[in-house]
C-alpha positions in Angstrom: 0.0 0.0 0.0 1.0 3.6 -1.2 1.7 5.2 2.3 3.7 8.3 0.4 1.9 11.8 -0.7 -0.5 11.9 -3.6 0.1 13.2 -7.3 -2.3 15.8 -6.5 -0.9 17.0 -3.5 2.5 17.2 -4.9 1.7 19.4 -7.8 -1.0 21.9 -5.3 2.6 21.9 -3.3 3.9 24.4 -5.7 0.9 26.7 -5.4 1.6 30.0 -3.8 -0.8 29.9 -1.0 0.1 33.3 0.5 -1.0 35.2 -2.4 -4.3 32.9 -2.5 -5.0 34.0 1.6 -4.2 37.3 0.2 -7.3 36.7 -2.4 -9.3 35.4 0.2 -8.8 38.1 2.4 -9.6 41.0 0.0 -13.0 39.9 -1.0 -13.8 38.2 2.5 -13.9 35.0 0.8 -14.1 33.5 4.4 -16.9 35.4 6.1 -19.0 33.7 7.9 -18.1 30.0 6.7 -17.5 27.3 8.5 -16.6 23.8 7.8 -15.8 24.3 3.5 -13.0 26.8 2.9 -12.2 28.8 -0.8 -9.1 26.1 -0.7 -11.1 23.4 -0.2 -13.3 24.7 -3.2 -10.6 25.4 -5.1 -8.9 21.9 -4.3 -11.9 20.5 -5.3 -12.6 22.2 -8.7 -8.6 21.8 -9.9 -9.1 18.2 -9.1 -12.1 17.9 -11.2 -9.8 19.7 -13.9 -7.0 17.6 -13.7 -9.4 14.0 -14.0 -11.7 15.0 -16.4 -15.1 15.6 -14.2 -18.1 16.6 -16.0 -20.8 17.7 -13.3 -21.1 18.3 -9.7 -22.3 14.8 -9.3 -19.7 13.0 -11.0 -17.1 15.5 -8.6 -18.7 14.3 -5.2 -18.7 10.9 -6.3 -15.2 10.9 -7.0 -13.8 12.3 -4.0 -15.8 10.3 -1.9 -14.8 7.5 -3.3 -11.1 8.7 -2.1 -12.3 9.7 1.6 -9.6 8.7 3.9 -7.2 10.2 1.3 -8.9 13.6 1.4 -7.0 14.9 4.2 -4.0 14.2 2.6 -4.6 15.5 -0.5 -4.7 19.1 1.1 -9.2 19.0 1.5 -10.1 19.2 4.8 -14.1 20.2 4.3 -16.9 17.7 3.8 -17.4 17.4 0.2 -21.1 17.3 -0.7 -22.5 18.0 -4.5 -24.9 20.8 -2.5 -21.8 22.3 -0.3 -19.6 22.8 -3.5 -22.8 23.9 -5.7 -23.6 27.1 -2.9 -19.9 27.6 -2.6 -19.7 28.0 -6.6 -23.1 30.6 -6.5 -22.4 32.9 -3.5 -18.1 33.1 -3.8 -16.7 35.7 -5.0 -15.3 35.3 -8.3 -12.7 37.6 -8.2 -10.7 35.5 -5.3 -9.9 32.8 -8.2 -9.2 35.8 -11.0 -6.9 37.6 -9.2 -5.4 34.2 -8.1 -5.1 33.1 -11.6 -3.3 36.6 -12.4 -0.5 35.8 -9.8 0.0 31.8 -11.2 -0.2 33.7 -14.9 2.4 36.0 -13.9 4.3 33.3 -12.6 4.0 30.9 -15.6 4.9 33.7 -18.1 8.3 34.2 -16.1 8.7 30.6 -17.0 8.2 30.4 -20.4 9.8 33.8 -21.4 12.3 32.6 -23.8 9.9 29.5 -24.6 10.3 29.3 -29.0 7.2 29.5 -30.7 7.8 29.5 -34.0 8.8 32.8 -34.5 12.0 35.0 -34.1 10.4 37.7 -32.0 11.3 38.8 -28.4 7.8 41.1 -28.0 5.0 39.5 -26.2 2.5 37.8 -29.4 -1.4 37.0 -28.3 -4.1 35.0 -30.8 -7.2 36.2 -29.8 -10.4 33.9 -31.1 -13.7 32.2 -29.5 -15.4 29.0 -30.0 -18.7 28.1 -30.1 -19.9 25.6 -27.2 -23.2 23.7 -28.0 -25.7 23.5 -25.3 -28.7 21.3 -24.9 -31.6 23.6 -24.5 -33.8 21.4 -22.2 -30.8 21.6 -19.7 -29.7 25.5 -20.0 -33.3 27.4 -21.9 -31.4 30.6 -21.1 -28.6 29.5 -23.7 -30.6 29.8 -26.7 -28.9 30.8 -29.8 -31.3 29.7 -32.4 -35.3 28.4 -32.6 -33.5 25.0 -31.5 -30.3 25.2 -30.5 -28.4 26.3 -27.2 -25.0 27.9 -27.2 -22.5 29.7 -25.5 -18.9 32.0 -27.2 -15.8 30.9 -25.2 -13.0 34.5 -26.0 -9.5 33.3 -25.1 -6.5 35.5 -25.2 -3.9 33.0 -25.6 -0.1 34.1 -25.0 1.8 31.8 -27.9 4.5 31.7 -25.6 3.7 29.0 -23.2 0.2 28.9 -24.8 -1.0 30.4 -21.6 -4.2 31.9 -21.7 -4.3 35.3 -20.2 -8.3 36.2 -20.9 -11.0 34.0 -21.0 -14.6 35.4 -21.2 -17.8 33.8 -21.9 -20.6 35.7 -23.8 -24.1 35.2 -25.0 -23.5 32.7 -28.4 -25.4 35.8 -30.2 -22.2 37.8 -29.4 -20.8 39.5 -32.3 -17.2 38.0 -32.1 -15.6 41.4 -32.7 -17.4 43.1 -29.7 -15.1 41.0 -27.4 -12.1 43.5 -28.2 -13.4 45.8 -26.1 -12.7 43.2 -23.2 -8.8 43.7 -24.3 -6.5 46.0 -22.2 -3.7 46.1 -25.1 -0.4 45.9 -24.0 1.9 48.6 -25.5 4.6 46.7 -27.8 2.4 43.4 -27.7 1.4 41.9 -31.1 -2.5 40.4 -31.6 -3.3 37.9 -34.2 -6.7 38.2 -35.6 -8.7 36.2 -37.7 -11.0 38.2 -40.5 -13.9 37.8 -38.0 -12.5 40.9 -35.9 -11.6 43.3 -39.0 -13.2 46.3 -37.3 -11.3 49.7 -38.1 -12.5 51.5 -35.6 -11.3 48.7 -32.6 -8.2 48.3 -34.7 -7.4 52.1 -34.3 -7.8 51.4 -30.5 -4.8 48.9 -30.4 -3.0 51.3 -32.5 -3.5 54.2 -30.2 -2.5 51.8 -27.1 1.1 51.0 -28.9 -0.1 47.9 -30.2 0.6 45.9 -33.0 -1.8 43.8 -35.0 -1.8 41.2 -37.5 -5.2 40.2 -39.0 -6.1 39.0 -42.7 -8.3 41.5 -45.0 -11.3 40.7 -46.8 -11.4 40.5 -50.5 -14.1 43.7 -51.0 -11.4 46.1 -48.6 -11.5 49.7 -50.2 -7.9 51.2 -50.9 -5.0 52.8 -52.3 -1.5 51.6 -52.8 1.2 54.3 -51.3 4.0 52.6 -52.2 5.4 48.5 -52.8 8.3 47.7 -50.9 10.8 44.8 -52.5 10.2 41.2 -51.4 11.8 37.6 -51.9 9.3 36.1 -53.9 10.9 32.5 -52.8 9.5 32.7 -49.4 6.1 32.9 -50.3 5.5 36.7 -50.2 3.7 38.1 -53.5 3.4 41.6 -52.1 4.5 43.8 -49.3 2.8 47.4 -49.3 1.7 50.4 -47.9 -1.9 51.4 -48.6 -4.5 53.6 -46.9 -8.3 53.0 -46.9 -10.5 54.5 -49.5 -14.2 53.2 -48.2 -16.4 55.6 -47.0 -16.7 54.9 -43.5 -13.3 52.9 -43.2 -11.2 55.4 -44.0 -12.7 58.2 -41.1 -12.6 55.3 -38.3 -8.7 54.2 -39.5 -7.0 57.5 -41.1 -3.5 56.4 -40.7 -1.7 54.0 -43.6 -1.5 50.4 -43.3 0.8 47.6 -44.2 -0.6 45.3 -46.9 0.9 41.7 -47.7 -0.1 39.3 -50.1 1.5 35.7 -49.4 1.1 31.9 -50.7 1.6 29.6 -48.5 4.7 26.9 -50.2 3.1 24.2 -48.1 -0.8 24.3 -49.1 -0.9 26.7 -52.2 -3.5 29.4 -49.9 -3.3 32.9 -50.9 -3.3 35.2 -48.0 -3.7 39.0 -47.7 -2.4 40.1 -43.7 -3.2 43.9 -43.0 -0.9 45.2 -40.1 0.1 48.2 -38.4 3.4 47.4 -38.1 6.2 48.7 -40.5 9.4 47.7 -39.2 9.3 43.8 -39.0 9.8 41.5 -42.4 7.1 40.6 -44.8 7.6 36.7 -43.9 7.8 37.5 -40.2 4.0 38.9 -40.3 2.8 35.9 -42.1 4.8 33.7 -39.7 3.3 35.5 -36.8 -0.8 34.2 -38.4 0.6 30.9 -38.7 1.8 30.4 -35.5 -1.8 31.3 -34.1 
């Protein structure tokens, strides 16, 4: 018989609990409870994590099946579906946000020269979402069509490490573009965008924060060529220039010029058009940077 320390409680070893009491104590995480702590929830819920759980049933179930190990395993609270399900409604969110921002902060430190693909030492974020199907019968305030329930998962994902640093949940109506105004940019930080957030007016935003983005433009975009800069048409580039927007409305809500280039992908034969607001980095570095999101 095992009589050493579990997996689990090994890996919660290198938590910082400190900053978690910290958490605690700024929202009052522990007024007025008794037996079932925020670490015991949070125990609980990284456990589920970690094995796979699907609902608070099949999380009770599982631990209790492990009782006399509990202790050990760093859970000192009675675990009952009911207990974890009013711990998950009346706790304060924020306890576990700002705790993620500490084990984020700590993560990126580790992966700070982690390779990624590309030769860039700035800080590179894919933004996107994904649509999660919901049974309507189960969740009616989900609805998303006549028949059909559905929530928008928005994850900023830092490429290096692939930690994400932003996840939001919205109505599965949401307008994916809408969720960049949930984005503090971060000057000097690159975002790569798909064509569904093309919005001039948002990407003015990042460019006014001292942000770069790289994003891909739609084949109807309105503009004028400034000037074409000389490329190596063996790496794939077709194009690299500088262009500003001619549309009606597109060129009011982004007045300042943009980098356009066209590239085919060697590997699949896909033409590409990236629009970017940066000017200094090479034409195959900006079509490296979409393809490592």
């Amino acid at each position: 018989m095992n009589s050493g320390r579990t997996v689990f409680a090994q890996v919660m070893e290198f938590l910082p609990l400190p900053e978690f009491r910290t958490c605690v104590a700024r929202y009052q995480g522990e007024y007025k409870v008794r037996g079932f702590s925020c670490l015991d929830q949070f125990f609980c819920l990284a456990f589920a994590q970690l094995t796979y759980r699907e609902s608070l049933r099949d999380i009770e179930t599982c631990l209790r099946a492990m009782q006399p190990r509990l202790y050990h395993m760093g859970i000192r609270g009675r675990v009952a579906r009911s207990t974890l399900a009013d711990a998950n409604e009346t706790r304060d969110w924020r306890i576990y946000a700002d705790f993620a921002q500490t084990l984020i902060g700590t993560a990126k430190a580790l992966y700070a020269t982690e390779p990624f693909g590309v030769d860039l030492a700035a800080t590179v974020y894919a933004f996107d979402s994904t649509t999660i199907d919901l049974c309507l019968a189960l969740f009616p305030w989900a609805k998303f069509r006549e028949h059909k329930g559905a929530i928008k998962l928005h994850t900023l994902l830092n490429l290096r490490g692939n930690i994400p640093e932003v996840v939001a949940i919205s109505d599965g109506k949401w307008h994916d573009v809408k969720a960049l105004d949930l984005l503090l940019p971060l000057a000097g930080a690159y975002y790569v965008l798909d064509r569904g957030y093309l919005d001039f007016a948002r990407l003015y935003r990042l460019h006014q924060a001292a942000a770069f983005f790289v994003t891909r433009a739609k084949t109807n975009l309105q503009f004028a060529r400034r000037a074409s800069h000389p490329v190596d048409k063996t790496t794939g580039i077709r194009c690299d220039q500088t262009i500003v927007l001619t549309g009606p409305r597109t060129a009011t809500l982004y007045p300042l010029p943009l980098r356009r280039i066209r590239y085919t992908d060697p590997d699949t034969g896909r033409r590409l058009v990236f629009l970017t607001n940066d000017v200094t980095l090479p034409a195959l570095t900006i079509a490296q940077l979409y393809k490592s999101r």
